[in-house]
CHARMM internal coordinates of N, CA and C (Angstrom, degrees):
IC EDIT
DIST 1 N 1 CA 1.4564
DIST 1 CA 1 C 1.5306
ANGL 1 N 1 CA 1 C 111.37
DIST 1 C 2 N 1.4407
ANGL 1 CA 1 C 2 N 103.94
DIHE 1 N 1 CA 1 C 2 N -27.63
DIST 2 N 2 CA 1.9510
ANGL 1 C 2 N 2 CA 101.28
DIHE 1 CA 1 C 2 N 2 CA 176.56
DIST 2 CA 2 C 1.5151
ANGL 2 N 2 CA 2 C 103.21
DIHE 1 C 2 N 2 CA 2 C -62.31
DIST 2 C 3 N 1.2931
ANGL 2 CA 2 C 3 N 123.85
DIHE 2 N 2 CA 2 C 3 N -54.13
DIST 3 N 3 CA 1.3539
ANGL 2 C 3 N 3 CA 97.80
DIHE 2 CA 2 C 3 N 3 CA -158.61
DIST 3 CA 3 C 1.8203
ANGL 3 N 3 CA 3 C 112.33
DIHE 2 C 3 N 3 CA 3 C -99.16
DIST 3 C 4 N 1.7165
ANGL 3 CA 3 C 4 N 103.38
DIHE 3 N 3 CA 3 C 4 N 44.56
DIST 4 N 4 CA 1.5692
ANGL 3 C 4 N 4 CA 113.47
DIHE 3 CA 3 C 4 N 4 CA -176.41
DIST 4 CA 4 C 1.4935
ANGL 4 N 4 CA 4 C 93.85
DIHE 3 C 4 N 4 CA 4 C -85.47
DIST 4 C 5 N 1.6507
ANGL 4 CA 4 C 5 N 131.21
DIHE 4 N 4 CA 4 C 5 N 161.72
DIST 5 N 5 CA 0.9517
ANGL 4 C 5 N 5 CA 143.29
DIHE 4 CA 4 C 5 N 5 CA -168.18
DIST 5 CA 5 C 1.7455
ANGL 5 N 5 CA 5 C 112.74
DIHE 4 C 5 N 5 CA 5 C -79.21
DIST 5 C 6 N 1.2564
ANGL 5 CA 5 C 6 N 132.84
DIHE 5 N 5 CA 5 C 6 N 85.50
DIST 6 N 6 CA 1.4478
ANGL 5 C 6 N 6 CA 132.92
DIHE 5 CA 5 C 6 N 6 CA -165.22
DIST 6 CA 6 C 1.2326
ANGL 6 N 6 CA 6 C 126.99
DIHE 5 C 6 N 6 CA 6 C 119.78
DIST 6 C 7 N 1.5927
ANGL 6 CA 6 C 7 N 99.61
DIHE 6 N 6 CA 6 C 7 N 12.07
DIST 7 N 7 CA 1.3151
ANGL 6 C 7 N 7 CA 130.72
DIHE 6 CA 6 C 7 N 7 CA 172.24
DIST 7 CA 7 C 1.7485
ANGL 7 N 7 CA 7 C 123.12
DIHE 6 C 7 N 7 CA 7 C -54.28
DIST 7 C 8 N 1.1936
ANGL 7 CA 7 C 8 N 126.11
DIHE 7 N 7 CA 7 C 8 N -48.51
DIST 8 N 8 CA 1.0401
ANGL 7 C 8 N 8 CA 149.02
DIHE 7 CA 7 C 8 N 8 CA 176.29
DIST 8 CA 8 C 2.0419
ANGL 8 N 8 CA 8 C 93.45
DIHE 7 C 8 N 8 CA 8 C -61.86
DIST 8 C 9 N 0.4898
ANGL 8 CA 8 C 9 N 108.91
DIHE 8 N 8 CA 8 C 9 N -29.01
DIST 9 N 9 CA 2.0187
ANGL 8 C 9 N 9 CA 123.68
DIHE 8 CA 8 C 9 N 9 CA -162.49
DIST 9 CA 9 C 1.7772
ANGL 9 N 9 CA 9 C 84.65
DIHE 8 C 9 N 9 CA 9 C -85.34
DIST 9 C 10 N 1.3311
ANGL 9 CA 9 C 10 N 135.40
DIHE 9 N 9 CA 9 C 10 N -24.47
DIST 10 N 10 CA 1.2774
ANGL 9 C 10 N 10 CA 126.44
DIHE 9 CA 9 C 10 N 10 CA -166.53
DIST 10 CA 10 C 1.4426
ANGL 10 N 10 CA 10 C 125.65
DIHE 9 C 10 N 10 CA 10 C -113.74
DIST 10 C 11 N 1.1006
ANGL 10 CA 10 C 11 N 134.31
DIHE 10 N 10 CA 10 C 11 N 156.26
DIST 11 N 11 CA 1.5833
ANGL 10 C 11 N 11 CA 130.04
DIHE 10 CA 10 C 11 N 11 CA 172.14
DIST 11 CA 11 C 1.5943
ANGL 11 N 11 CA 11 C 102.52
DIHE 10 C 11 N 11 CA 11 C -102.96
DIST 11 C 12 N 1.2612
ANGL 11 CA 11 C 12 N 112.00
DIHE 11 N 11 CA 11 C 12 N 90.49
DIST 12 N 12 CA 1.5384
ANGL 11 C 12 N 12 CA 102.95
DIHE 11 CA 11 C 12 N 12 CA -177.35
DIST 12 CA 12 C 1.6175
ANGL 12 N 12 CA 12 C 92.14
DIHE 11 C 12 N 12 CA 12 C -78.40
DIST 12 C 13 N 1.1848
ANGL 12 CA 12 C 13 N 147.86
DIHE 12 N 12 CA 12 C 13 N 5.94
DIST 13 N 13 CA 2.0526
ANGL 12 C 13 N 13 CA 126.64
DIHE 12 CA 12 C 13 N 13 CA 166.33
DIST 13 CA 13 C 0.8778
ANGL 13 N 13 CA 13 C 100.22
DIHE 12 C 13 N 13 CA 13 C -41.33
DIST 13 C 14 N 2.2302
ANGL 13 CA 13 C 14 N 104.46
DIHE 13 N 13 CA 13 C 14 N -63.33
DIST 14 N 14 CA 1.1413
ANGL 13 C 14 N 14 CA 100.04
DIHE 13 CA 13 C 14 N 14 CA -150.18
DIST 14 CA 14 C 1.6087
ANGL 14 N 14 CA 14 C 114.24
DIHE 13 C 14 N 14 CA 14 C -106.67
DIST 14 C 15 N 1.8686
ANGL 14 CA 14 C 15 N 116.92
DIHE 14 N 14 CA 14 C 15 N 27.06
DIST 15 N 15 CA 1.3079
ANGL 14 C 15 N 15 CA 114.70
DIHE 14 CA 14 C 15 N 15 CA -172.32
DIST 15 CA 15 C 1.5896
ANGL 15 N 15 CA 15 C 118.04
DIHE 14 C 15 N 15 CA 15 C 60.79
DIST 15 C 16 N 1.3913
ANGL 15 CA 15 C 16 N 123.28
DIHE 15 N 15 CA 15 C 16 N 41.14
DIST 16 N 16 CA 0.9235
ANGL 15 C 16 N 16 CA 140.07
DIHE 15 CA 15 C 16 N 16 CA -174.98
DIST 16 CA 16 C 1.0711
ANGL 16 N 16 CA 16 C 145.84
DIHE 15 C 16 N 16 CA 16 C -146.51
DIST 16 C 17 N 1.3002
ANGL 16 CA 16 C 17 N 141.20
DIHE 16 N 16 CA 16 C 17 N 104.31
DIST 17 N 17 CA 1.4054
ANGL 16 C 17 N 17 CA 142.62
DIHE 16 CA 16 C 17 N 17 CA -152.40
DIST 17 CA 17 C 1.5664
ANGL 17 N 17 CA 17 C 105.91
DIHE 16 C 17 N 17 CA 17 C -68.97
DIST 17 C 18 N 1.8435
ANGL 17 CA 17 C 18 N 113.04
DIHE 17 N 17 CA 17 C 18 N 138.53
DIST 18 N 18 CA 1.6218
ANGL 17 C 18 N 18 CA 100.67
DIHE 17 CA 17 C 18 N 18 CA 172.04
DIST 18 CA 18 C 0.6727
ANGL 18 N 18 CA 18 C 143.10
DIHE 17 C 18 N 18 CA 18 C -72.53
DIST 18 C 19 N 1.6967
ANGL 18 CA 18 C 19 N 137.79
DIHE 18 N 18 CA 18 C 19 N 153.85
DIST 19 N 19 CA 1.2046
ANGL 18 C 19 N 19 CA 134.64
DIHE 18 CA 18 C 19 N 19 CA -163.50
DIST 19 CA 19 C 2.0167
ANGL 19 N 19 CA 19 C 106.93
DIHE 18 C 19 N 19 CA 19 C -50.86
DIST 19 C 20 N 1.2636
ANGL 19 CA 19 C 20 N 107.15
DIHE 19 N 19 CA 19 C 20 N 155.52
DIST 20 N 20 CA 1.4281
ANGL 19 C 20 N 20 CA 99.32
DIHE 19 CA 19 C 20 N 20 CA 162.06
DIST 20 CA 20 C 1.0966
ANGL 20 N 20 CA 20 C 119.21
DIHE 19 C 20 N 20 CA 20 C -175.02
DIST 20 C 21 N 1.0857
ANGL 20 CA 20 C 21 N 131.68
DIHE 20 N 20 CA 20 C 21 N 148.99
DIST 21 N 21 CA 2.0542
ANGL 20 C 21 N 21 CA 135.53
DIHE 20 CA 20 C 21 N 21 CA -168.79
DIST 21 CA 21 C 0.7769
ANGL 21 N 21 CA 21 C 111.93
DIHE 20 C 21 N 21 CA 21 C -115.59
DIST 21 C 22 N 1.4965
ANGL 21 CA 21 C 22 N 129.48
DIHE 21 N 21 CA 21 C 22 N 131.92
DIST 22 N 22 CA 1.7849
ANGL 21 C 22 N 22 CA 121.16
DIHE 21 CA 21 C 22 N 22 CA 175.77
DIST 22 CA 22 C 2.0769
ANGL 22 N 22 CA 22 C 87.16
DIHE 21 C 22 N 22 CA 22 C -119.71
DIST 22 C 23 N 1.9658
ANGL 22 CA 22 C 23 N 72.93
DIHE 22 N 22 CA 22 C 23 N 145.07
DIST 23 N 23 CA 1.6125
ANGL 22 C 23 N 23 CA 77.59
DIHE 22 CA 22 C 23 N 23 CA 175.78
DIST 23 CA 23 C 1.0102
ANGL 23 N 23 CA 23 C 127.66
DIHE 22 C 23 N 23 CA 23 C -97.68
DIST 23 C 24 N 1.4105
ANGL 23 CA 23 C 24 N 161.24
DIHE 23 N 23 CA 23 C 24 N 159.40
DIST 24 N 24 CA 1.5413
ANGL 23 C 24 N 24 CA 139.64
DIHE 23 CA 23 C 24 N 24 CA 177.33
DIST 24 CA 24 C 1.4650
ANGL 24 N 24 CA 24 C 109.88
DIHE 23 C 24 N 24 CA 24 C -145.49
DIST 24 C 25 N 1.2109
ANGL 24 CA 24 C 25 N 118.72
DIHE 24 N 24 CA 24 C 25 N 149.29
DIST 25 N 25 CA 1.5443
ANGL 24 C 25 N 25 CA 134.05
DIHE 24 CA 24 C 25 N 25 CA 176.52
DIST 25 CA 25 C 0.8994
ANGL 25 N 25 CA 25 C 106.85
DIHE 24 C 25 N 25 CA 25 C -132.25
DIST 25 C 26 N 1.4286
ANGL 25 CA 25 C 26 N 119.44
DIHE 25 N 25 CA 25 C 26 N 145.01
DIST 26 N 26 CA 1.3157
ANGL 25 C 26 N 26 CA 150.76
DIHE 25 CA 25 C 26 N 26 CA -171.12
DIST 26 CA 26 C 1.5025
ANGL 26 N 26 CA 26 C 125.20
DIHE 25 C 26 N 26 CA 26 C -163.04
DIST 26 C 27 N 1.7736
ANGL 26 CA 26 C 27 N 136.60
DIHE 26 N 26 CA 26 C 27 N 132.89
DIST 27 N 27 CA 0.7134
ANGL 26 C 27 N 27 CA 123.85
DIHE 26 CA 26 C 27 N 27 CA -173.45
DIST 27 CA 27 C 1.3757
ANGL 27 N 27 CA 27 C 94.84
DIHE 26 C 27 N 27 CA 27 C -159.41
DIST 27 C 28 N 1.3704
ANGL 27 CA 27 C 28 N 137.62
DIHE 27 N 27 CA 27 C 28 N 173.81
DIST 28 N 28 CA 1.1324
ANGL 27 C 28 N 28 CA 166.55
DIHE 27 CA 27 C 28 N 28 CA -127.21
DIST 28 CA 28 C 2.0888
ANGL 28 N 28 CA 28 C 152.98
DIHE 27 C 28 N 28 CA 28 C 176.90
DIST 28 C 29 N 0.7519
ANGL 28 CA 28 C 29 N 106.99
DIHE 28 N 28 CA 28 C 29 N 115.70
DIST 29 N 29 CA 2.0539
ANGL 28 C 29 N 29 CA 92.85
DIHE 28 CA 28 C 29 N 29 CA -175.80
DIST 29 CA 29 C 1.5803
ANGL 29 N 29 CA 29 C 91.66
DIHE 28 C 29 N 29 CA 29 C -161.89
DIST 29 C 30 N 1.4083
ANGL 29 CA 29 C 30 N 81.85
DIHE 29 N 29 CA 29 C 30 N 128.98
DIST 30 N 30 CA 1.9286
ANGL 29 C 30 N 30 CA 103.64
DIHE 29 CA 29 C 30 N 30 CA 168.36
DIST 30 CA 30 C 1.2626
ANGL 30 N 30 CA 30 C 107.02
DIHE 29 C 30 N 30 CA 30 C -72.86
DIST 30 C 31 N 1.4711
ANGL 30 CA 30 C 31 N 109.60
DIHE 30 N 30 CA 30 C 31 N 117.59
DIST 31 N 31 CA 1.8044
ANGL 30 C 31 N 31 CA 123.37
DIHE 30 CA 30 C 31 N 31 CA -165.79
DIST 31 CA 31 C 0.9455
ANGL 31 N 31 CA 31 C 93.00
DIHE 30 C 31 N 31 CA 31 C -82.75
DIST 31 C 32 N 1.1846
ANGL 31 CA 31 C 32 N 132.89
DIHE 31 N 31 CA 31 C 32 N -49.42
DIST 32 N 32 CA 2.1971
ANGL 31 C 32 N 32 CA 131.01
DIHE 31 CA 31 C 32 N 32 CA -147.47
DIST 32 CA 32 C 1.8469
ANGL 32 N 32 CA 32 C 88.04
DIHE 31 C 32 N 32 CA 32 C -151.07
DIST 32 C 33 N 1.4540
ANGL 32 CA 32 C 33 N 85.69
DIHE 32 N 32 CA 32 C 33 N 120.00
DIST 33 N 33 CA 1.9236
ANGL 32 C 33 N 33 CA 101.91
DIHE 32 CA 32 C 33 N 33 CA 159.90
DIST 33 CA 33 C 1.4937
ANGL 33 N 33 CA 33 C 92.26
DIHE 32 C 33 N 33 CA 33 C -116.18
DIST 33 C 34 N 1.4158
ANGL 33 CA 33 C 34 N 120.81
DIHE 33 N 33 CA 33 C 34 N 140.20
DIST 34 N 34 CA 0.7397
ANGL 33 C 34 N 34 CA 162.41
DIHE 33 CA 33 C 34 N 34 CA 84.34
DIST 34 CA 34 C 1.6233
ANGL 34 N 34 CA 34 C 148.97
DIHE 33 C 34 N 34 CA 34 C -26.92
DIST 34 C 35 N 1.8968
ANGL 34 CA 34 C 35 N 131.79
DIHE 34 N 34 CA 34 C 35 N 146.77
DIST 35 N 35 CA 1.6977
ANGL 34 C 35 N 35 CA 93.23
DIHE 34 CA 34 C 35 N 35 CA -168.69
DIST 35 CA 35 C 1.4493
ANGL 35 N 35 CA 35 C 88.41
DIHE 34 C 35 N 35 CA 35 C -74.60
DIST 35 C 36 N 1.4777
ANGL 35 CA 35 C 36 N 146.80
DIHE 35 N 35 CA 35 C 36 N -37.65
DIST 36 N 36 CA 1.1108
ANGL 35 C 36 N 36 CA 141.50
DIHE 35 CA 35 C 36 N 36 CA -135.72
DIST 36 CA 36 C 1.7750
ANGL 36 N 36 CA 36 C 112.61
DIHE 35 C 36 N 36 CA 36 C -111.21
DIST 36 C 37 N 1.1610
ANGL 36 CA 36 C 37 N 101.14
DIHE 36 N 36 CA 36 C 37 N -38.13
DIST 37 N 37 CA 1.3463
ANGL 36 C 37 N 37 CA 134.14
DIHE 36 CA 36 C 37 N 37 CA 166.98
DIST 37 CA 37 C 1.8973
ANGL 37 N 37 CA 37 C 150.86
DIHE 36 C 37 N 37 CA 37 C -66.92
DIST 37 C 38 N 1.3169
ANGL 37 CA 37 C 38 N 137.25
DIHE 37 N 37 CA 37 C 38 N 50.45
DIST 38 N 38 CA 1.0503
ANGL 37 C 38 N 38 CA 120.21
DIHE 37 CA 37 C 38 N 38 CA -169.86
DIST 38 CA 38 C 1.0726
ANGL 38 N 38 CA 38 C 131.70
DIHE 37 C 38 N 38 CA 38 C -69.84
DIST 38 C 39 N 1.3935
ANGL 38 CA 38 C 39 N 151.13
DIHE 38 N 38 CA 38 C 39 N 159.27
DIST 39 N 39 CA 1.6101
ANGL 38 C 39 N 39 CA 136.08
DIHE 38 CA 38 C 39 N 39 CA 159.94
DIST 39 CA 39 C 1.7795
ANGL 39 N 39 CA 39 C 113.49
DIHE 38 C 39 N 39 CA 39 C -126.40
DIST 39 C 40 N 1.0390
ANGL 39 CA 39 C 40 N 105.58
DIHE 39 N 39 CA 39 C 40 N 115.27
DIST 40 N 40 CA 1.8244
ANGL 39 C 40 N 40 CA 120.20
DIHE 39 CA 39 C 40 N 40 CA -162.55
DIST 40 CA 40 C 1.0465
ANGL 40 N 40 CA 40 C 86.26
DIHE 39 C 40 N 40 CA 40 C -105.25
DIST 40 C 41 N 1.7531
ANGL 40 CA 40 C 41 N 112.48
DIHE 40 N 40 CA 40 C 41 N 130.30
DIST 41 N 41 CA 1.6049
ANGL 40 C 41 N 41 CA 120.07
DIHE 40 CA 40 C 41 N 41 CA 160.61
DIST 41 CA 41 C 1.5034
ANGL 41 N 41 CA 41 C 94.95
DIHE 40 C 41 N 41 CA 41 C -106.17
DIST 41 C 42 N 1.2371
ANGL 41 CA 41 C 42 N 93.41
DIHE 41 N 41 CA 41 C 42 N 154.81
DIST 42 N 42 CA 1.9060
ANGL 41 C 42 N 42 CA 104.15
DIHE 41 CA 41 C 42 N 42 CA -166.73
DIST 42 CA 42 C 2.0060
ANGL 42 N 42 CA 42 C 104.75
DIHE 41 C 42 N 42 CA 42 C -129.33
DIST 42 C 43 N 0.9105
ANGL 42 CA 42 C 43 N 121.98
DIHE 42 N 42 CA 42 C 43 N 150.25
DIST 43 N 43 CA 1.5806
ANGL 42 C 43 N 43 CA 112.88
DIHE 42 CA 42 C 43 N 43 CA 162.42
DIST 43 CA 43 C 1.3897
ANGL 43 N 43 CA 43 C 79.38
DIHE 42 C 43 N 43 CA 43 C -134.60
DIST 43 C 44 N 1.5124
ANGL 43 CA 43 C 44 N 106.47
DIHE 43 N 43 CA 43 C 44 N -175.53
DIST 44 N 44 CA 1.4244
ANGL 43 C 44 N 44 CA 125.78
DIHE 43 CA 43 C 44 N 44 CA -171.86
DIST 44 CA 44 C 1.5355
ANGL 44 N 44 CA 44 C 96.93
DIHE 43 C 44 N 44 CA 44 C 171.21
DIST 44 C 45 N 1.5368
ANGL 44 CA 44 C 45 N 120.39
DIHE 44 N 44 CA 44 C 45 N 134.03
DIST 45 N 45 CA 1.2472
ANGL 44 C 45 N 45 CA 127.52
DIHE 44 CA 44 C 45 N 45 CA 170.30
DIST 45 CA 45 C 1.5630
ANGL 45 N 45 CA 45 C 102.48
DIHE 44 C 45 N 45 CA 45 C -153.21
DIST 45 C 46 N 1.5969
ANGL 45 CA 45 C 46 N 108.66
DIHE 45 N 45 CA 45 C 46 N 121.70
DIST 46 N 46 CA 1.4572
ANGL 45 C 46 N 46 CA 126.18
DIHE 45 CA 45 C 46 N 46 CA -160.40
DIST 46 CA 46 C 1.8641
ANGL 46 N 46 CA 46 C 94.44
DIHE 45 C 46 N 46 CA 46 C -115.74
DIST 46 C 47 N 1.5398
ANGL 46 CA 46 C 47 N 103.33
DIHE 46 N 46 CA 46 C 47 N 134.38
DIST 47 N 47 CA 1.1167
ANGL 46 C 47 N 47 CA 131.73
DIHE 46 CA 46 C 47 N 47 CA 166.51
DIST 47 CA 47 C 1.7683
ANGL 47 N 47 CA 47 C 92.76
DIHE 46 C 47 N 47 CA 47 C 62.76
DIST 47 C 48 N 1.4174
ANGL 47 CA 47 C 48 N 109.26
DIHE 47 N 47 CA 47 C 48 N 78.53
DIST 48 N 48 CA 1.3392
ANGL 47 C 48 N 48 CA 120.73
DIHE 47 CA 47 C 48 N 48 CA -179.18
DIST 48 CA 48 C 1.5802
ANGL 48 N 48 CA 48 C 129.72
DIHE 47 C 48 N 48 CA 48 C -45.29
DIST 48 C 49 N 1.6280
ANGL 48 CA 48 C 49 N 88.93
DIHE 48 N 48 CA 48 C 49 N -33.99
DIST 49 N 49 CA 2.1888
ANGL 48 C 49 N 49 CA 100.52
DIHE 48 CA 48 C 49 N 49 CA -178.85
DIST 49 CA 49 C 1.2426
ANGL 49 N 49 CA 49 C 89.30
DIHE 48 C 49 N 49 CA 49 C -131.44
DIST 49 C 50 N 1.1070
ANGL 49 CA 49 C 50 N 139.59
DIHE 49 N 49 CA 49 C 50 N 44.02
DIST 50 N 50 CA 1.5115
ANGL 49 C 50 N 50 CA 123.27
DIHE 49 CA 49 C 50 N 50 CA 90.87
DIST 50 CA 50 C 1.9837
ANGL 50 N 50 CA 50 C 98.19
DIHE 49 C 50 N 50 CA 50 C 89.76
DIST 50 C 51 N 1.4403
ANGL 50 CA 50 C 51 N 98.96
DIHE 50 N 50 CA 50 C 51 N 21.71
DIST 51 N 51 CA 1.6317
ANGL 50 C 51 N 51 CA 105.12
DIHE 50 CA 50 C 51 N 51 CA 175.14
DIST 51 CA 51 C 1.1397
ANGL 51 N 51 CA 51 C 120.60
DIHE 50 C 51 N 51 CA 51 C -95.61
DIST 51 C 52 N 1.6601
ANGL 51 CA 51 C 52 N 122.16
DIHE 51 N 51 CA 51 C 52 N 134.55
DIST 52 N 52 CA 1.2278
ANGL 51 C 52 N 52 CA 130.94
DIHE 51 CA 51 C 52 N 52 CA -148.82
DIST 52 CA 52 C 1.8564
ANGL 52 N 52 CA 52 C 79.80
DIHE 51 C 52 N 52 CA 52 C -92.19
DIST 52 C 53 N 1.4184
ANGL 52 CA 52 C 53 N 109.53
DIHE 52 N 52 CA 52 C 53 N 149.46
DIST 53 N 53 CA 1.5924
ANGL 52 C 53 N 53 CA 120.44
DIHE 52 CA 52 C 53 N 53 CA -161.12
DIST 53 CA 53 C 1.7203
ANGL 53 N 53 CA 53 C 95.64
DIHE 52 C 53 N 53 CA 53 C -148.78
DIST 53 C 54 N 1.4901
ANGL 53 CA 53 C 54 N 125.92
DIHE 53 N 53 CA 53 C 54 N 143.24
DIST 54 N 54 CA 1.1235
ANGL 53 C 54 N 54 CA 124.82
DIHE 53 CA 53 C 54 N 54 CA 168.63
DIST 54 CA 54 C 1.5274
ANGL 54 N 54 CA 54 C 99.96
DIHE 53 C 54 N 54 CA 54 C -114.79
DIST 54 C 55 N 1.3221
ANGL 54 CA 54 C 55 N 115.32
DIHE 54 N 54 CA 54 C 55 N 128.38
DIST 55 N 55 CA 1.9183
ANGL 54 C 55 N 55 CA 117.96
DIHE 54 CA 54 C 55 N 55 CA 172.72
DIST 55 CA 55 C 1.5940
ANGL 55 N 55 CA 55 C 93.10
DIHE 54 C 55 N 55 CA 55 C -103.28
DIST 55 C 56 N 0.9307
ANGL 55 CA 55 C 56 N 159.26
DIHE 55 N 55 CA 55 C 56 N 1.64
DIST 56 N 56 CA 1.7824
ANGL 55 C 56 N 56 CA 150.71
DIHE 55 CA 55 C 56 N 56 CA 163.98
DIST 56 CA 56 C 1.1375
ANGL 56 N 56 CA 56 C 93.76
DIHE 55 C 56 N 56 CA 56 C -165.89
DIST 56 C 57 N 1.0859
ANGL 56 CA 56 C 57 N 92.65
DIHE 56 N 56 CA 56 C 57 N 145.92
DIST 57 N 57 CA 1.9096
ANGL 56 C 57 N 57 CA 125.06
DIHE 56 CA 56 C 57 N 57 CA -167.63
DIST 57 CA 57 C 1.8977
ANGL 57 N 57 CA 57 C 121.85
DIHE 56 C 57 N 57 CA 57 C -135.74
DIST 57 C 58 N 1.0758
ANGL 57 CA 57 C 58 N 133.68
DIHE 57 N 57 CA 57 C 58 N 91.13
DIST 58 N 58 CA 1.2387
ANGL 57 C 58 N 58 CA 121.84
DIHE 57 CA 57 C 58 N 58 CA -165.10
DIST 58 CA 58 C 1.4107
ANGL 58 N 58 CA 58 C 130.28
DIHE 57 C 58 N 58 CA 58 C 88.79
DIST 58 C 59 N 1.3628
ANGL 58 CA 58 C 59 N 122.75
DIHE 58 N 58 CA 58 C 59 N -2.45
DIST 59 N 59 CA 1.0609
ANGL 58 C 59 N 59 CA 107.59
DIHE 58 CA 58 C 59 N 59 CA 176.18
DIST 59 CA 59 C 1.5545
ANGL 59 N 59 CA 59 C 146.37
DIHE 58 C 59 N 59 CA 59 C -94.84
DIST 59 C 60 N 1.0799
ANGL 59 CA 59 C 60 N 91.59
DIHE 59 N 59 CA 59 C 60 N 119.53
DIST 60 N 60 CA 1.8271
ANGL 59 C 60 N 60 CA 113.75
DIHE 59 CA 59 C 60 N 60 CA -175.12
DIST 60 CA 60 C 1.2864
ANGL 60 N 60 CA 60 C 111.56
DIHE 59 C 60 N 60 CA 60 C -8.89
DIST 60 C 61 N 1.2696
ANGL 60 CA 60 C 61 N 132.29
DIHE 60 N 60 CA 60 C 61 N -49.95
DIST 61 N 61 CA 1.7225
ANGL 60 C 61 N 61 CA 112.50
DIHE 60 CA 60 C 61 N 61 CA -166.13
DIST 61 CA 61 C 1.7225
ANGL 61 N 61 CA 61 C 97.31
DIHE 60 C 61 N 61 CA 61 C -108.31
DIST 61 C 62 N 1.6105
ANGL 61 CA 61 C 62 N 120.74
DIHE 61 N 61 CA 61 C 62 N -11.92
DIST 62 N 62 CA 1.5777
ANGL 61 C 62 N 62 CA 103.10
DIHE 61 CA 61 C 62 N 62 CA -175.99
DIST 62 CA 62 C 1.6047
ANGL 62 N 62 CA 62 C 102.82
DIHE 61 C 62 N 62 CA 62 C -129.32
DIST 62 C 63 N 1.8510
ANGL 62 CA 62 C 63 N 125.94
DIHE 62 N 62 CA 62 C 63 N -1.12
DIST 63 N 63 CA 1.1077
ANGL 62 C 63 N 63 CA 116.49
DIHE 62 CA 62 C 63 N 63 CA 168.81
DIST 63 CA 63 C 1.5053
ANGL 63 N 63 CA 63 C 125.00
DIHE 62 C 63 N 63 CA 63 C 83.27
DIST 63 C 64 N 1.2750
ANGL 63 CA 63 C 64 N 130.31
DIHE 63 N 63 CA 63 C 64 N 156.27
DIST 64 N 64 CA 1.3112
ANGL 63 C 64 N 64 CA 119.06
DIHE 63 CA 63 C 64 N 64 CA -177.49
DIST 64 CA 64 C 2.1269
ANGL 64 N 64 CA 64 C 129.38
DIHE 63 C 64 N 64 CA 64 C -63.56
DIST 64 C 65 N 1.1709
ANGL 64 CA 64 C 65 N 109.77
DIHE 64 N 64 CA 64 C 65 N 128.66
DIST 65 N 65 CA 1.3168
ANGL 64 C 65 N 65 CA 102.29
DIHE 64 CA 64 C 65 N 65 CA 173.82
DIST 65 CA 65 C 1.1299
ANGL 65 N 65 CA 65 C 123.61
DIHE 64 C 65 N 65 CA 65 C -112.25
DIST 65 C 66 N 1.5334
ANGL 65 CA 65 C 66 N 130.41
DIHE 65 N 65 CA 65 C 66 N 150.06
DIST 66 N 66 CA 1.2326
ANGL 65 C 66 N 66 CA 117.09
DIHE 65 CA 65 C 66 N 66 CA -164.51
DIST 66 CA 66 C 1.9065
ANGL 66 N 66 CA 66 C 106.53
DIHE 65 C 66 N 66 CA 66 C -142.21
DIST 66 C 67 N 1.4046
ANGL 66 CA 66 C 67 N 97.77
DIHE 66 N 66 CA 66 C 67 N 130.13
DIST 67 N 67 CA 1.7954
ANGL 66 C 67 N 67 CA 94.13
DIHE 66 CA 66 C 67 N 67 CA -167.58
DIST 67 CA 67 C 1.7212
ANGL 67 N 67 CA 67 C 100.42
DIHE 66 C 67 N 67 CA 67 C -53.39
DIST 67 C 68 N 1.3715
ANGL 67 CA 67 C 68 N 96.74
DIHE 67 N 67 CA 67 C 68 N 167.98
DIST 68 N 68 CA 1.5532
ANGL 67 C 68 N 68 CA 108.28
DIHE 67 CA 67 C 68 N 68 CA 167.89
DIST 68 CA 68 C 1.6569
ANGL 68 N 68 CA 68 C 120.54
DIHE 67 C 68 N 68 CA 68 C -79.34
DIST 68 C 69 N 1.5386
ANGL 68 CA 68 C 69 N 114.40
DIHE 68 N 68 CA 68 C 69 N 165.00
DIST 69 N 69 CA 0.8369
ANGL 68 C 69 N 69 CA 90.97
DIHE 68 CA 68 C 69 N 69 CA 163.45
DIST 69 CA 69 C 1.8347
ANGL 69 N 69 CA 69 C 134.84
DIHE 68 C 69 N 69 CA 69 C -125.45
DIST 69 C 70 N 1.2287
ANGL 69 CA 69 C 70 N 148.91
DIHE 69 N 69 CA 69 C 70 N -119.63
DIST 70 N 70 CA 1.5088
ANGL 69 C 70 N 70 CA 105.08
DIHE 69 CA 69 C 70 N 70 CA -151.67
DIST 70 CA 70 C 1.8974
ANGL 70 N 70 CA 70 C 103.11
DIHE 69 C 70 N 70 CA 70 C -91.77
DIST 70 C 71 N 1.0823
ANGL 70 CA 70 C 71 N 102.45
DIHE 70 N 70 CA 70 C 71 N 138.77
DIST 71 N 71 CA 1.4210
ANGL 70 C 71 N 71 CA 112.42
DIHE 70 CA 70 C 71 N 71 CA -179.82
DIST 71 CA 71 C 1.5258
ANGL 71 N 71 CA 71 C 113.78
DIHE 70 C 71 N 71 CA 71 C -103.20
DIST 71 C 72 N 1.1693
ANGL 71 CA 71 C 72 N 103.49
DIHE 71 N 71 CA 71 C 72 N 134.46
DIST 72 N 72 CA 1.8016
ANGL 71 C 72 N 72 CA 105.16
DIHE 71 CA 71 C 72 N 72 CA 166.62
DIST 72 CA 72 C 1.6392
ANGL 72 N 72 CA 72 C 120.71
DIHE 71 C 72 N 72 CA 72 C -130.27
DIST 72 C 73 N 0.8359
ANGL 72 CA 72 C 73 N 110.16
DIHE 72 N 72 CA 72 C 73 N 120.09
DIST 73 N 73 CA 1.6199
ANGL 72 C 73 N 73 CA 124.65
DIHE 72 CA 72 C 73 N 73 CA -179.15
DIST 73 CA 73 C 1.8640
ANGL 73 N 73 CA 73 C 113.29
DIHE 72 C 73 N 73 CA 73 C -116.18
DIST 73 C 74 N 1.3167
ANGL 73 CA 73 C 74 N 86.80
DIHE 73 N 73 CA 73 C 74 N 154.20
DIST 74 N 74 CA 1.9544
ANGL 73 C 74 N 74 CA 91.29
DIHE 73 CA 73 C 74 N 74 CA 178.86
DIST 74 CA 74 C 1.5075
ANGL 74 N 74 CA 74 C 97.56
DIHE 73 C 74 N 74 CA 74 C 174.07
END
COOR INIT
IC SEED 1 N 1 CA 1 C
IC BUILD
């Protein structure tokens, strides 16, 4: 299991993946009202610094998973 890929990302003592926080921003403003009509511009940027994070590690029937890393959409 040490030298499995996301290894370093885990506490095998205690069978446990490390702690870890992802940061995220997001924000928003209705560009155009309309009576019938709105238009919302959106940004969004997920897992802000961009650290590679494991949430399950090893397991037998679904395998290791590993967060993404930083995404930006708008």
């Amino acid at each position: 299991m040490r030298n499995a890929p996301g290894a370093e990302r885990v506490n095998l003592d205690y069978q446990r993946v490390k702690l870890w926080a992802v940061f995220n921003f997001l924000t928003g403003v209705d560009w155009l009202r309309r009576d019938r009509v709105t238009v919302l511009l959106q940004f969004d940027l997920q897992n802000f610094t961009s650290r590679a994070f494991a949430y399950n590690f090893g397991n037998p029937f679904e395998g290791t998973h590993f967060g993404h890393p930083r995404l930006v959409n708008g």
